[in-house]
C-alpha positions in Angstrom: 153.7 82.7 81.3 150.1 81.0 81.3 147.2 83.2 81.5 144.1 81.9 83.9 141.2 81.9 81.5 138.7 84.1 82.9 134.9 83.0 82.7 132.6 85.6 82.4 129.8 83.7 83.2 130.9 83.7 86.9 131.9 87.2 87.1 128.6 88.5 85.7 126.9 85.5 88.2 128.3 87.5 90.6 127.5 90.9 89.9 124.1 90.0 89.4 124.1 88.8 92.9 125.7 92.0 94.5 123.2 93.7 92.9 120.3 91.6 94.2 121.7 91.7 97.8 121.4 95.3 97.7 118.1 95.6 96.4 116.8 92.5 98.6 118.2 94.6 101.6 116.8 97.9 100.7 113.5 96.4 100.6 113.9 94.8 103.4 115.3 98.1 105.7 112.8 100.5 103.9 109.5 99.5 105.9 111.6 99.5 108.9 113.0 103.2 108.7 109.3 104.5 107.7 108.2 102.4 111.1 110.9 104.4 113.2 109.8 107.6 111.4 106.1 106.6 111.8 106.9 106.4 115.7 109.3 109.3 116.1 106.4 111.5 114.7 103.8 110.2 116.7 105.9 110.8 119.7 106.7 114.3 118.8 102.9 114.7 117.8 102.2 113.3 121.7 104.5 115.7 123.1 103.1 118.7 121.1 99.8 117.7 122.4 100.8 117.0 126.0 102.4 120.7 126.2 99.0 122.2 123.9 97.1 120.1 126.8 99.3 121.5 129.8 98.5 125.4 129.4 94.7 124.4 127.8 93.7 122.6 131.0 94.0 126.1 132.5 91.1 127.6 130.0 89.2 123.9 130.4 90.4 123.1 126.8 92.0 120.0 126.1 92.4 117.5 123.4 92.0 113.5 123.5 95.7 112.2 123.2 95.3 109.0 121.0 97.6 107.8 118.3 95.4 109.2 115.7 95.3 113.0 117.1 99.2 111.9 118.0 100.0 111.4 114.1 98.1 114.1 113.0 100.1 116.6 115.0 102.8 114.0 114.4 103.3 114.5 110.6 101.5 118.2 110.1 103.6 119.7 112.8 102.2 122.7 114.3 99.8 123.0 111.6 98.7 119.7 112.4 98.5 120.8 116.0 96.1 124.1 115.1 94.1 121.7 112.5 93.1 119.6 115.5 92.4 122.6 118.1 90.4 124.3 115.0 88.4 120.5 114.4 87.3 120.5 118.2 86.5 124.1 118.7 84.4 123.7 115.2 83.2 119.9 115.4 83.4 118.9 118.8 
């Protein structure tokens, strides 16, 4: 029975280009997930704000919704949120 003779060359030609793939496409999808993440925060930081805004118009305080203040309160949470409504009470 004849064997096939096997060439390493090509098999390890081909790992190396699995291996590639994957890291070309991490690269690739990485700035793209921290983009969606950079947006879902700043969405949740504009809703935190809008709802901070909402009962502080009542007591004439409110705070400039922008997508700096937005971030803030975006990736800081509700600390984020009291960090801001400490800066303008202090600052502003």
């Amino acid at each position: 029975m004849p064997t096939l003779p096997v060439d390493f060359g090509v098999i390890a030609a081909y790992g190396l280009g699995i291996v590639l793939l994957y890291i070309v496409s991490r690269i690739f999808f990485m700035p793209l997930r921290l983009l969606w993440r950079l947006v879902y925060n700043a969405v949740i930081g504009g809703v935190m704000l809008w709802g901070l805004n909402f009962v502080g118009s009542h007591f004439g305080f409110t705070i400039a919704i922008n997508p700096v203040t937005a971030l803030v309160a975006g990736f800081l949470g509700i600390p984020g949120v009291i960090l801001l409504v400490l800066f303008k009470l202090f600052v502003a």
